[in-house]
Structures are given as C-alpha cells and as structure tokens.
C-alpha positions in Angstrom: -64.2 -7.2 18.4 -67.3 -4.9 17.5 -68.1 -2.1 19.5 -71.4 -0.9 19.9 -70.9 2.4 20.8 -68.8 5.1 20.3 -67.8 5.9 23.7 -66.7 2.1 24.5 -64.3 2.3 21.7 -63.1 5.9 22.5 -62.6 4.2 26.1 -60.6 1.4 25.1 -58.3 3.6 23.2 -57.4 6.0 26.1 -56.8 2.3 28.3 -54.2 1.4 25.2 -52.4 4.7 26.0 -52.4 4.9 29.6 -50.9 1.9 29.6 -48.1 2.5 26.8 -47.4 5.8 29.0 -46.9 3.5 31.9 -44.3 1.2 30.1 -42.4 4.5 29.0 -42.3 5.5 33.3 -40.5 2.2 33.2 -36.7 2.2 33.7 -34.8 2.1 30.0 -31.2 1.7 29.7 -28.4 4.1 29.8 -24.4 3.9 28.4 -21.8 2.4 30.8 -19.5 5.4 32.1 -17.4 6.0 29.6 -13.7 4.4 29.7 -11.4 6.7 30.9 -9.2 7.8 28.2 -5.2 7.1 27.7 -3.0 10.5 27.9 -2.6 12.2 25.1 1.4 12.5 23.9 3.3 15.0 24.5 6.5 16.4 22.9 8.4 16.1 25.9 11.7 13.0 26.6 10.6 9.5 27.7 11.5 10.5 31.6 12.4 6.8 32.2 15.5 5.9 29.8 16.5 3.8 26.7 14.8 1.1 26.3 16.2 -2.6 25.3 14.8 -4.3 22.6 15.6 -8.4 22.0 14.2 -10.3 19.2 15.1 -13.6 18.7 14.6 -14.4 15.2 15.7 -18.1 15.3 12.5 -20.4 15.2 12.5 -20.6 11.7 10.2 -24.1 12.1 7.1 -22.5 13.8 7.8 -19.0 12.1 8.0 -17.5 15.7 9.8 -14.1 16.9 10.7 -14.4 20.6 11.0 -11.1 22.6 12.4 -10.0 25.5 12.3 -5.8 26.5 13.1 -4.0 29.0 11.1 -0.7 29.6 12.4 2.1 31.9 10.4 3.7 34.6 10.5 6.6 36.2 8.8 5.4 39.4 5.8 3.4 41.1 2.4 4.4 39.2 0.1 3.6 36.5 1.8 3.3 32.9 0.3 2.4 29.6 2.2 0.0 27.1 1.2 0.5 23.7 1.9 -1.9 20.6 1.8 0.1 17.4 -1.9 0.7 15.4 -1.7 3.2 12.7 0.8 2.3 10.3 2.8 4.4 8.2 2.8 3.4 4.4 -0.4 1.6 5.3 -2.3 4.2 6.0 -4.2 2.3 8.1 -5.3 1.2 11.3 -3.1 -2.4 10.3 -1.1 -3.2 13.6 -0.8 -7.2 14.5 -2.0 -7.1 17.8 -3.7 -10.4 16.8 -0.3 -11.7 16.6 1.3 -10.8 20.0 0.8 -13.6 22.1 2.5 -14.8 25.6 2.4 -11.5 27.5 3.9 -11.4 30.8 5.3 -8.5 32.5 7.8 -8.5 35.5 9.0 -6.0 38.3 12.6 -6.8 40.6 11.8 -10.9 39.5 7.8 -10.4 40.1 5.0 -11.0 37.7 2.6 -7.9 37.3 -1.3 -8.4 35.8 -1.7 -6.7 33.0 -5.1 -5.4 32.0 -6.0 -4.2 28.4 -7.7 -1.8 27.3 -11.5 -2.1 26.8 -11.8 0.6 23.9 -8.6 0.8 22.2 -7.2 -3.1 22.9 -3.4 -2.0 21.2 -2.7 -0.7 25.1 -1.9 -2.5 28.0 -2.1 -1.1 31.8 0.2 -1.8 34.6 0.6 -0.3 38.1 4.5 0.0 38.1 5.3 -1.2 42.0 7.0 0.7 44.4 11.0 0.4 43.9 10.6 -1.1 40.1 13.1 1.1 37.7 12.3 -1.6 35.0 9.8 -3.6 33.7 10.6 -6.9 31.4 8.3 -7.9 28.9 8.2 -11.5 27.1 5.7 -12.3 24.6 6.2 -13.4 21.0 5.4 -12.4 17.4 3.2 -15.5 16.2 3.9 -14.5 12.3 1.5 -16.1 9.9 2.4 -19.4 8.2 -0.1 -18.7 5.8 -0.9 -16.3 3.4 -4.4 -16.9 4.9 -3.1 -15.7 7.9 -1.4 -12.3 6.4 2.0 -12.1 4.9 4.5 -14.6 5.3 7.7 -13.2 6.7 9.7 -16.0 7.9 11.0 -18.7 5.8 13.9 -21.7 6.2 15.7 -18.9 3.8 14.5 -15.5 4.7 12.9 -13.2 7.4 11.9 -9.4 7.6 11.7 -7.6 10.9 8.6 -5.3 10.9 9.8 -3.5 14.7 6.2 -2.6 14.8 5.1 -6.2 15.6 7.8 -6.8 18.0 7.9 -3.9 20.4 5.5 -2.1 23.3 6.2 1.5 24.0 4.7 4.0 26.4 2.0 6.0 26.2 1.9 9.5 26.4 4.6 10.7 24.6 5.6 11.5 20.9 7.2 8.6 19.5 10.3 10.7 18.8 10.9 11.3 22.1 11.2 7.6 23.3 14.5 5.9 23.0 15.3 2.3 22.4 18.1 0.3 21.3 17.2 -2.8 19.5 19.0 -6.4 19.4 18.3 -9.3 16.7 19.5 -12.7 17.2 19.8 -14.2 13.9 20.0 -17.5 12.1 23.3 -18.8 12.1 25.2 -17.5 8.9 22.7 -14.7 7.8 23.1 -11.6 6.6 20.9 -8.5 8.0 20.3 -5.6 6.3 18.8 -2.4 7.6 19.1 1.5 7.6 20.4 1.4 11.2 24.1 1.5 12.4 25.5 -1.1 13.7 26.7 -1.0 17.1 28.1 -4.4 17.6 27.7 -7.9 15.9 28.7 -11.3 18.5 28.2 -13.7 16.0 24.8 -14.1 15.3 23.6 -10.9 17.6 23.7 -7.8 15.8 22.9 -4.6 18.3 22.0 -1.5 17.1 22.5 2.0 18.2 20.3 3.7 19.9 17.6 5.6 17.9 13.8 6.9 18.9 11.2 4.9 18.6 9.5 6.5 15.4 13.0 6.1 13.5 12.8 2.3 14.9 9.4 1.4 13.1 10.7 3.3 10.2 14.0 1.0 9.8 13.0 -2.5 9.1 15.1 -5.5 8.8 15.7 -8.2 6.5 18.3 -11.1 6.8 19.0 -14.1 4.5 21.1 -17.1 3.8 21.9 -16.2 0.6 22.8 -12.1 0.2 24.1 -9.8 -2.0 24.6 -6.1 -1.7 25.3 -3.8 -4.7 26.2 -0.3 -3.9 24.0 2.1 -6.7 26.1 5.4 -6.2 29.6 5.1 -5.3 31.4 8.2 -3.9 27.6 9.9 -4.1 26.5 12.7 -1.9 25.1 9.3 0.7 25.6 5.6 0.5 22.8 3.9 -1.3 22.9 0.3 -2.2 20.3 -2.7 -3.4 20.4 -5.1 -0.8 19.4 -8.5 -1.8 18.1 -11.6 -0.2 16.8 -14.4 -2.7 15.3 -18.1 -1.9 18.1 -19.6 -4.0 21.8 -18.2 -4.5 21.8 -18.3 -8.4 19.1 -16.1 -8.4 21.3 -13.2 -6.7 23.2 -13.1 -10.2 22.7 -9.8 -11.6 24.0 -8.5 -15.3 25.8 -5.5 -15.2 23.0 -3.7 -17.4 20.6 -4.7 -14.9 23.0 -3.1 -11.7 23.5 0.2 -14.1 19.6 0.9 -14.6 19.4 0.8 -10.9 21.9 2.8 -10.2 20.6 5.4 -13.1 17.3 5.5 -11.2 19.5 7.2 -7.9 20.7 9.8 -10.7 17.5 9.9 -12.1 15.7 11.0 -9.0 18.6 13.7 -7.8 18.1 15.2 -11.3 13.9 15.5 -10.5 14.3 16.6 -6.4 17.7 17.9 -6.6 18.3 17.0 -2.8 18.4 13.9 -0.5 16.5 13.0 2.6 19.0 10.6 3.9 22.5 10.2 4.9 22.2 6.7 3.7 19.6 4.7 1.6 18.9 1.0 1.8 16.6 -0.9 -1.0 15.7 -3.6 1.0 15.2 -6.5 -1.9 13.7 -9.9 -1.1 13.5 -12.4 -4.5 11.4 -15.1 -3.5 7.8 -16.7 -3.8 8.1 -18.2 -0.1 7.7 -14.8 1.7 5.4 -12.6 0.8 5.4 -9.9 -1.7 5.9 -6.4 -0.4 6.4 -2.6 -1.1 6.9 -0.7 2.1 8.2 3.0 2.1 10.5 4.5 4.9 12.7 7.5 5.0 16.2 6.0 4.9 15.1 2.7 3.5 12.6 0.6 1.3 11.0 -3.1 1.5 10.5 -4.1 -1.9 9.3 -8.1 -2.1 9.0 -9.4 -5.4 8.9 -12.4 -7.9 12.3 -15.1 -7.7 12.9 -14.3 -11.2 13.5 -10.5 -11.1 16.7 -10.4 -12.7 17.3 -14.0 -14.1 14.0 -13.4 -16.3 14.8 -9.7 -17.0 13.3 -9.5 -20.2 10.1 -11.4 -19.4 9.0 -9.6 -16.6 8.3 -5.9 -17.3 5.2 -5.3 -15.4 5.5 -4.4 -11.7 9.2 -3.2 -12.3 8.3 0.7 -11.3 8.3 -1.0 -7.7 11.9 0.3 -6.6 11.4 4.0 -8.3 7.7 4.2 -6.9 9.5 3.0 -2.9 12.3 5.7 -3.6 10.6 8.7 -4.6 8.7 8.3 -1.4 11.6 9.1 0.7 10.8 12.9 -0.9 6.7 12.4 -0.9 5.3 11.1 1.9 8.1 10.4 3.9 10.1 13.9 3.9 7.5 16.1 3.1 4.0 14.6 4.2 0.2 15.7 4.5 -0.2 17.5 8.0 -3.8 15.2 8.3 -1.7 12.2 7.8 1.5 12.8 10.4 0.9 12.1 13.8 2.7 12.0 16.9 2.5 8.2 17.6 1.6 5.0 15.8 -1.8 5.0 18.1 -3.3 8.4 16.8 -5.3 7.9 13.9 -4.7 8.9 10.7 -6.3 10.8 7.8 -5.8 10.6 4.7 -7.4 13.1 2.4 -4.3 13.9 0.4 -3.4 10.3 -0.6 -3.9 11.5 -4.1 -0.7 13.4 -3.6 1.5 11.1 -1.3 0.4 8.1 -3.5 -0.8 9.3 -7.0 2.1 11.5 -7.6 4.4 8.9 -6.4 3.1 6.6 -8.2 3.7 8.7 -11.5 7.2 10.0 -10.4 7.4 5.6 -10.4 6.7 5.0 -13.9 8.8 7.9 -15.4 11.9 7.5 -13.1 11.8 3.8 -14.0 11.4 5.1 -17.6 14.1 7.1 -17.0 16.5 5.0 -16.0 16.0 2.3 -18.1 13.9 -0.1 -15.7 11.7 0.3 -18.2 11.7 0.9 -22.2 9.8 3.6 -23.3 7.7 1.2 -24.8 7.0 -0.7 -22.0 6.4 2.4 -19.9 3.8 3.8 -22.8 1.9 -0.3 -22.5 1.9 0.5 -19.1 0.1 3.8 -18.7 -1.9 2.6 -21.3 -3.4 -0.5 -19.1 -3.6 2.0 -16.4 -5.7 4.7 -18.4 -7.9 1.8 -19.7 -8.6 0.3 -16.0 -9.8 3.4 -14.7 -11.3 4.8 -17.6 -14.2 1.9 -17.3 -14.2 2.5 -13.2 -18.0 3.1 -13.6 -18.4 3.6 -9.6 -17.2 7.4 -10.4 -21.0 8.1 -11.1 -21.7 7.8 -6.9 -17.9 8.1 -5.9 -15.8 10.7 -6.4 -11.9 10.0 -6.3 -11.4 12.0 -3.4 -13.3 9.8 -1.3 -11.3 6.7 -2.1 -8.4 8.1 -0.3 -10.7 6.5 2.7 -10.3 2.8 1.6 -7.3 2.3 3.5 -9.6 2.2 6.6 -12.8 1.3 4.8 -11.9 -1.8 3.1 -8.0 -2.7 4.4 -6.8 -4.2 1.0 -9.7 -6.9 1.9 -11.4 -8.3 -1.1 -14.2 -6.6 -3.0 -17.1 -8.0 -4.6 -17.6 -5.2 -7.3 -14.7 -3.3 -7.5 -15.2 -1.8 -10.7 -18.4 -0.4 -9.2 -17.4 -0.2 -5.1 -13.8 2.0 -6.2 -11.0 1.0 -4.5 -7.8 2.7 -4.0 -8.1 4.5 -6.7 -6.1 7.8 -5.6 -2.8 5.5 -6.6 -3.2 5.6 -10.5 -6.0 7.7 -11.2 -4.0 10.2 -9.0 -1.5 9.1 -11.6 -3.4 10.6 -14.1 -4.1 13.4 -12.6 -0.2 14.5 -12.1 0.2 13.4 -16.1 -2.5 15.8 -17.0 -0.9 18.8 -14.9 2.8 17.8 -16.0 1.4 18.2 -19.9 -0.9 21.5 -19.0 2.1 22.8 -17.6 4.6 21.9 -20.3 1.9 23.6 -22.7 1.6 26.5 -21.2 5.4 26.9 -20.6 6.3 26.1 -24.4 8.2 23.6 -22.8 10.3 25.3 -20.8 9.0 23.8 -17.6 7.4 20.7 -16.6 6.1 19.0 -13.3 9.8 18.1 -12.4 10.2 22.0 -11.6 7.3 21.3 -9.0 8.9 18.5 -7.8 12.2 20.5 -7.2 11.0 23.2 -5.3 8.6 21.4 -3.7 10.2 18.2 -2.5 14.0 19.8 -2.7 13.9 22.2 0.3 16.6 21.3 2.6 18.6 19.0 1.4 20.3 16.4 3.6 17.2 17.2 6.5 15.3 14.2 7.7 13.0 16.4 9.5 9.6 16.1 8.0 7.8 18.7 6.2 3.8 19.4 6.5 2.0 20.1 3.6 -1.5 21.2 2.8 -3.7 21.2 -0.3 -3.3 25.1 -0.3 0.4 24.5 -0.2 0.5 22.0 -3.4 -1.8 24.9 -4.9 0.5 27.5 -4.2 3.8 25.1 -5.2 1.9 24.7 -8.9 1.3 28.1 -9.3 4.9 28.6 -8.2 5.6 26.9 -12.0 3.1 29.1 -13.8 0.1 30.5 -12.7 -3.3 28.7 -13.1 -6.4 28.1 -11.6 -5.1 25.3 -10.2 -7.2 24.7 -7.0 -9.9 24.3 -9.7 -7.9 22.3 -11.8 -7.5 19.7 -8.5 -10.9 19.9 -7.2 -12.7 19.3 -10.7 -10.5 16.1 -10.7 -11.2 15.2 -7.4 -14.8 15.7 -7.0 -15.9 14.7 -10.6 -18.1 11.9 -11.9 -16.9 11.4 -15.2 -17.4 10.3 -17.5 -14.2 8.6 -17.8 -10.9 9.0 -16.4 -8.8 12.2 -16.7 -7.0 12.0 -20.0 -6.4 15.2 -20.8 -2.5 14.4 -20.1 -2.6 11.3 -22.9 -4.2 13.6 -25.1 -1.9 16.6 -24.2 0.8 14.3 -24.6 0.5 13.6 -28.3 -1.6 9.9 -27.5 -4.8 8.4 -27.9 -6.1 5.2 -25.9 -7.0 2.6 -28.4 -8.5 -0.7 -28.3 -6.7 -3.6 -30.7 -7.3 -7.5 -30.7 -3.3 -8.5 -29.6 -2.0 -7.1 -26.5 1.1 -5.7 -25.4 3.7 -7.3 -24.3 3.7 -5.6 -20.5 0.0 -6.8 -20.8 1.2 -10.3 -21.0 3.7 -9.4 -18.9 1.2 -7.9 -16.2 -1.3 -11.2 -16.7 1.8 -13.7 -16.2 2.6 -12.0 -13.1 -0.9 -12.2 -11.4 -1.5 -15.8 -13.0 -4.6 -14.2 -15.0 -6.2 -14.0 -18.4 -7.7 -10.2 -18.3 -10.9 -10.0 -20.5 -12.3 -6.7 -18.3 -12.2 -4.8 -21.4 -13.9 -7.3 -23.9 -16.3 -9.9 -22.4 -16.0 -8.3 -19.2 -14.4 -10.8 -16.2 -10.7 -11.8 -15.1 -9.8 -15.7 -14.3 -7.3 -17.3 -12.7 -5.3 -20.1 -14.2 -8.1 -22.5 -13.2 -10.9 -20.7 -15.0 -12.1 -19.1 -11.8 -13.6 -15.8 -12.1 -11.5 -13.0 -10.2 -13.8 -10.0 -11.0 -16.4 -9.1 -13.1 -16.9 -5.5 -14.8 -19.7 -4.2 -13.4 -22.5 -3.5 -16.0 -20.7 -5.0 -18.6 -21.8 -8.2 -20.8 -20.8 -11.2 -18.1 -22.6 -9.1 -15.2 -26.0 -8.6 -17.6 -25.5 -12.6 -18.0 -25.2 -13.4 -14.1 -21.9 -13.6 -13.8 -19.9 -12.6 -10.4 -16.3 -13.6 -9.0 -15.9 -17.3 -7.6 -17.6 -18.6 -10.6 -15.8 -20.7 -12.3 -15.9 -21.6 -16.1 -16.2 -25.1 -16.8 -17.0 -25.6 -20.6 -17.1 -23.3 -23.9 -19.6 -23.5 -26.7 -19.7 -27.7 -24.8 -15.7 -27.6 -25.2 -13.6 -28.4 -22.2 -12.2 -24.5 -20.5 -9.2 -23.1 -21.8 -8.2 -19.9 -21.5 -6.4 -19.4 -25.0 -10.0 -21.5 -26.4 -11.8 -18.7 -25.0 -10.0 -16.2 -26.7 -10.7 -17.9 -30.2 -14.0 -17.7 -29.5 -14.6 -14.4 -27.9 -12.4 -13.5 -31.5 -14.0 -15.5 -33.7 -17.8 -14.2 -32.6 -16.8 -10.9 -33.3 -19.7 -9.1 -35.3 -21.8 -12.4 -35.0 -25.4 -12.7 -33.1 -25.6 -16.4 -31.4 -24.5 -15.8 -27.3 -21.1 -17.4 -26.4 -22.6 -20.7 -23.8 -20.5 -20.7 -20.7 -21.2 -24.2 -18.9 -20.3 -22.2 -14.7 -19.9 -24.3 -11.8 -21.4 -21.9 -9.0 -20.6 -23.9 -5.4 -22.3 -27.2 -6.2 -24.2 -26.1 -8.8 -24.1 -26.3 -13.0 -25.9 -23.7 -14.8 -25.2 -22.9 -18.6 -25.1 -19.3 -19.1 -25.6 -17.5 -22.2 -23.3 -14.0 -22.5 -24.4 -11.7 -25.3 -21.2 -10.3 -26.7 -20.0 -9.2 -30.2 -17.3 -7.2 -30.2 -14.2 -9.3 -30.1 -10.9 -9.2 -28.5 -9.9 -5.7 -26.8 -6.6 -4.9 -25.1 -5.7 -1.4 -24.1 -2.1 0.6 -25.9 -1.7 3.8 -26.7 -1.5 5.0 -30.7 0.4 8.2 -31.7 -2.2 11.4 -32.5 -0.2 12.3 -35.8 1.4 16.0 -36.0 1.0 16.9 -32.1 4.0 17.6 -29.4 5.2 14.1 -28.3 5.0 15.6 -24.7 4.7 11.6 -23.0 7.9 10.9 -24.8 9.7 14.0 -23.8 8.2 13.2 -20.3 9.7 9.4 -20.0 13.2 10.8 -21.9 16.5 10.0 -19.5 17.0 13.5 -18.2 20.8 14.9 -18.8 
C-alpha cells in the first residue's frame, strides 16, 4: 500500500491501535482458585489408634504385594491418607505412587470414594461416615518386573519389603506420632530379617510390635529361601549381625577371614565414633543378580544388594566392597545426627539438601577407610581406589559453570536418571568429591596437629554425643564449623566454602598431596580398576581416548571436550570396526597403545541408529589409567589414615 499523504498514514496508525486497545478490554484468563491445601503435621498422638498393617508377600509369579490396613478414626469427617513422597536415603521426591494400584476403601462393610489430590497426587481424601471407627484399605504394590520398570524386588528366591510402598498414613501429623503394627505373610519356608521385634510368627505370618510410623519406613524387610545370619560382635555393647539372603545356597558360604573383616569393621567404627545409635544393628545382605542392586541406610539397619559372588569370588571382586562400611557409618551421619534442612516431620514434606556434602561425602570417606581398616580392603586396593576417584573428578570439567555445592540438588533435579554429558552436566558429585574434601581436612588437620589429632577426633565428638540415643541430632554448616575448630582452630568456614563454591581447576587434592601421594597416569591399570570395570561390564577409556563401552562396544559416556567428543562422538554409539578390524575391546587397547606419539587418526567404523559413518579421532597419547605414586621423603599421612586403629 502507498500512501499519499501524510495524515492518511498517521490515520491508519491510530485505527491499528484503537483497535489493539480494544482486544486488550477483552476478557484474558485468570488462575483456577487455588487447591486448598492439606494440614500441616503436628507434633501431637495420632488421636485414632494403632494402626494394622497386612502385606501379603506370596505372589512371587506376578511379583505382587497384596495389602490389607486398617486405619483408626477418631470420628465422622474429612481425613487425608498419605502414601510416602520424600524418601530418606534418597533424598528425593522417589515414592511409588505409580505402583499402588487397586485402591478401595471401606467403612462398617461399605465402600467410600476416594478422591486424590489434584496438586500433591501422594494423598487421598475420604469423608469418614458417621459411626465408622475404622477404615480398611486394599490395594497392592505392583513391584516392577523389570529393571525398566525400577528395581526388581521380588524374585522365586528373594523379596525386600520397602514399608514405604505398602502403607497409607494420615495426614497431619508427625510421622512419629502415628502408630502401626505391621504383619508379613511370607513364602512358605523363608526366612525374614528386619530391625523390628518380633511379636509373633504362625508359620508363615510374622507380626511385629508396634512401632511409629517413621521407625516403620526406617526398618525394612528382607526374606529368602536360602539364609544365613552371622552375628559380627558377640557379647558387644548391641547385637549386630550380617544377614544374608543369596539366589543359590552355596553362595551363603563364607570363610572365616571373610566373617572376621566384617566383624573388624563393627570395632573399627566404635574405635572412630566411640558410641552406638542402636540397641541392635541389622546388615541386611542380599547376594544375587535377580533383584536388584541396592544400598539403603537406616538407623538400626542397612539394605546392602550386591553381586552373587561377594564372598565365593572374594579375591576378584574388590571394587564396590566399601558398600557395608559406607551403609554403617550412616547410622552416626545422616541417620543420628542429620542436616536440620534435610529432617522433616513426615515423608510428604519436602526435603533439602544443601549439606549432602556432609551426610554423603563424609560418609563416603569414613566408607573407604573403615573398609581399609578392617580389612575389607587392602591398603592397596583402598590407595587404587581413591586414586580412580581423584582421577574421575579431577577431569569433571562442568566445575567451570557448576559449583559442587549445587550438585547436592541432583537428587531432585536429575533422580539417578540418565545424563547425556555427565562429565559436563555434574552429577552427584557431593558423594566423592565431598570425599575429597574430608581427605583434605583429615590431612590439614593431622599437619597442623603434628599428628596428634586427625578427622577421627571430629568424628568422635561430633557423631559420639549420647551414646545408645536414637533420637536424632540437627546439625548446621555453622555447627560442622564450630565441631572442626573444636580439633584445632582454622579458618575453616573458609576452608568449606572455597571447596564448595570453586571452579577449579581440578578437584581438591590437597589431601593426596598432604598425604605423601601424587596422582599419576601409567599404561596398566590397577587391579581395583579391573576390578571396578568387571563389575560394571565396561572397558573405561575416559582418561585416554575419552568414552566408556559396554561389553558390546556401545558407548556409555563420553568426556566432554575430550578427543572422542571433538570427533562426534556421544553415548549410544556403538563401535563397530577398528582401523577396518572387527570391535574388540582388548584390540582397541593395542591400538590406542600402539599410536601412542604417532600422527595418522585412529578410524572408528560407528553404527549411530541405522546409520554407518567412519569417524576419524585424533589421539596420541596412549593408554592412561589413574594410581597413586609415593611423593618420596614426605609424611605417609594416607597410610597412617587407612592403618587398622588399635
């Protein structure tokens, strides 16, 4: 259009915003009323009574839990039923509400409708009738039959009772101030073992006493055909015994050795907390490759799921056996004493996790020196094992835009899914770079105490208080602070933070360092390397070439920035010719090792979906694998640290 005037264009303008300011006068949307929030808990009794919980464990076949409960009431009225959201140990908001199926709820022989909650769908309303003093609730726990579908937890072998997946409590109360007494019906034959007494056993029935809720959820079951209980501190201060469950009997035969370095790891860990925060202490130990894999930490108890082999390939299987110390020391950290942002009064208030770094990180270092300790572990395998750790999150190159600290968040961000770039996205990292962290301040400590003291003076005074109390303790960053400087004064809020909000580069090794080691890279790795790649089915090139594969050639994960990302390279790639050979993984060693200090590209023939590209990866620098080498004529501090304490 061409205007021959001024004034007609000026004029068409000011009709182009009358009529946009009539479309604003027009109606626009506004939110829905808000939902009308659940009552907040209180710390007051559950007015209506002890609940009655029955789980019928039987259907092996479909892998189903059948449950009948009966629920209290204190009179006609609304009341919300809550299954539980916000997991302990998981840090999460990981409840199986996905998995509760076949919900119906009856009054005096009368279904009620239930309605769930639009906004937070873990609660259920019901209008208790007039004259109800109970209500009974069926419904079932579909568990998966798939890893695909989560982790497996019933087998023709094998189950574990997770009481968080199988019972609905009321709203509106703390979680310690609802009672319940549970009830498991069993397969014929099976053993059950748990950290609640025993109130009566009718053949394959076992009832429990009566306990509160929270204690419940923190007391999970496991049951087997084939069992075997060892008892790790006879006439001790409290009961604690390894209580096995395996997918075949002959793999419930443990050497003596084996039974002594588990019981020196209950010594071990009196001698670091001086104290116990239990009057009895159950490792609950499943051995099998059928149901999944699994370390879960409670107060009085521990679920600890591993490999068939444990103790009939002792000598092959070093990595992942810190699993038991890491599950015990938590009955002290995180358990006992735990960050005030992370306890709540329910399982349906949300978490937060900002001091994961302490709950997890120093656990996790307490794990690999208590193992060390007690002979889970040689010293030498212990060493290979920080070693691989310092390596993996010395090339996390995501600490340039994420500070440690803010993986403590990844729990609720990410849920253990998968990650594309983890090298780059960070992960739960607060685990064993908080590992590092604790190293570094047991060495600084041990330095500027001329030995005298060490981090196991923190852990006395800190974790120690109150021995025999299962009440738990609060703690605060300004509390840690003022526990360290309890030890010997330091600037140790800056000490934390600098770790915590830092970007590098590298990993904290000032305690490696400090503890008379340098990380090295050689050509042949350790054994616990092997050890660690057997047990995840790998071949680990993140440090060389720069990818992980699975036994198929697949590509697991890819460093990010390294030499396979600048070739094109990403995870679910899969490697289907070297140099024109046919894959193999020990063939692509010899030529990642026999390039070294060349100039052609290594040719990778990579089957992406449906499609064959050749891709051409510029890398010269051989075989590397992480291990620690001795920094000649300074304290051997990491020795002294992994030394069996007297």
């Amino acid at each position: 259009m061409v205007f021959k005037t001024a004034s007609a264009a000026a004029a068409l303008a000011a009709a182009a915003l009358l009529s946009a300011g009539a479309a604003c006068a027009e109606v626009q949307p506004q939110p829905a009323p808000a939902t009308p929030p659940i009552a907040a808990p209180v710390d007051t009794p559950y007015p209506g009574g002890v609940i009655r919980l029955n789980v019928d464990a039987t259907d092996l076949a479909h892998a189903i839990m059948t449950v009948h409960e009966v629920v209290p009431v204190a009179g006609a009225g609304p009341i919300v039923l809550q299954l539980p959201r916000w997991l302990p140990g998981n840090h999460a908001p990981s409840g199986s509400i996905d998995k509760l199926a076949g919900l119906i709820i009856t009054a005096n022989g009368k279904r009620i409708e239930w309605k769930r909650d639009p906004v937070d769908v873990f609660s259920f309303h019901v209008d208790v009738p007039a004259g109800a003093s109970t209500l009974d609730l069926d419904f079932q726990f579909l568990s998966p039959v798939s890893t695909r579908e989560g982790r497996v937890v019933m087998t023709p072998e094998m189950l574990n009772v997770e009481w968080d997946n199988v019972a609905l409590y009321p709203a509106g109360y703390f979680s310690r101030d609802v009672q319940i007494q549970p009830t498991v019906k069993l397969p014929d034959g099976w053993t059950p073992a748990t950290a609640l007494e025993t109130d009566s056993v009718a053949g394959p029935v076992f009832t429990y006493k009566t306990t509160t809720f929270n204690s419940l959820v923190d007391s999970p079951l496991i049951a087997g055909k084939y069992f075997e209980k060892f008892d790790l501190d006879p006439g001790g201060p409290a009961r604690v015994t390894l209580d096995v469950i395996a997918d075949r009997p002959s793999e419930l035969v443990a050497k003596p050795e084996q039974i002594a370095a588990h019981a020196a790891l209950v010594q071990q860990a009196y001698k670091v907390f001086g104290s116990h925060h239990y009057d009895h202490y159950d490792f609950l130990f499943s051995l099998s490759d059928r149901m999944g894999g699994n370390g879960l930490e409670h107060h009085q108890s521990s679920e600890d799921g591993t490999k068939p082999t444990y103790f009939t390939e002792w000598d092959k299987g070093p990595a992942g056996r810190d699993l038991l110390a890491h599950e015990y020391t938590h009955s002290w950290n995180g358990k006992f004493r735990r960050p005030a942002d992370l306890w709540t009064p329910t399982f349906n208030v949300p978490m937060r996790d900002s001091l994961l770094w302490v709950y997890e990180g120093q656990t996790q270092y307490w794990g690999y020196v208590l193992a060390a300790r007690s002979g889970l572990l040689t010293k030498q395998q212990a060493l290979d094992a920080i070693a691989l750790t310092a390596a993996q999150y010395d090339t996390r190159v995501g600490r340039v835009w994420r500070a440690l600290e803010d993986t403590t968040n990844d729990p609720i961000i990410a849920q253990r899914r998968p990650l594309s770039w983890l090298s780059w996205q960070r992960s739960e990292d607060y685990y064993s770079e908080g590992q590092l962290i604790w190293l570094d301040a047991d060495t600084l400590i041990r330095e500027k105490t001329g030995g005298k003291k060490s981090l196991d003076d923190f852990a006395a005074a800190f974790f120690g208080v109150d021995n025999g109390s299962f009440v738990t303790h609060p703690y605060t960053f300004e509390d840690i602070v003022a526990a360290l400087n309890g030890v010997v004064p330091n600037d140790w809020a800056g000490f934390l933070r600098q770790r915590l909000d830092g970007h590098g580069p590298g990993a904290p090794l000032d305690g490696v360092a400090r503890g008379g080691y340098k990380l090295v890279y050689t050509d042949t790795p350790t054994e616990y390397f092997k050890s660690a790649e057997m047990a995840r089915k790998t071949t680990n090139l993140m440090y060389s070439i720069g990818f992980a594969l699975n036994k198929d050639g697949g590509i697991t994960e890819v460093q990010w920035d390294g030499p396979a990302f600048k070739a094109g390279l990403t995870a679910d790639m899969t490697i289907v010719a070297i140099n024109g050979l046919a894959y193999d993984a020990d063939f692509l060693k010899e030529v990642i090792k026999g390039d070294k200090g060349g100039t052609e590209p290594i040719d990778l023939l990579i089957k992406n979906k449906d499609e064959f590209t050749t891709v051409r990866v510029n890398y010269h620098d051989g075989l590397r694998y992480p291990r620690f080498e001795r920094v000649a004529g300074t304290p051997a501090r990491l020795d002294d640290i992994l030394a069996a304490r007297k």
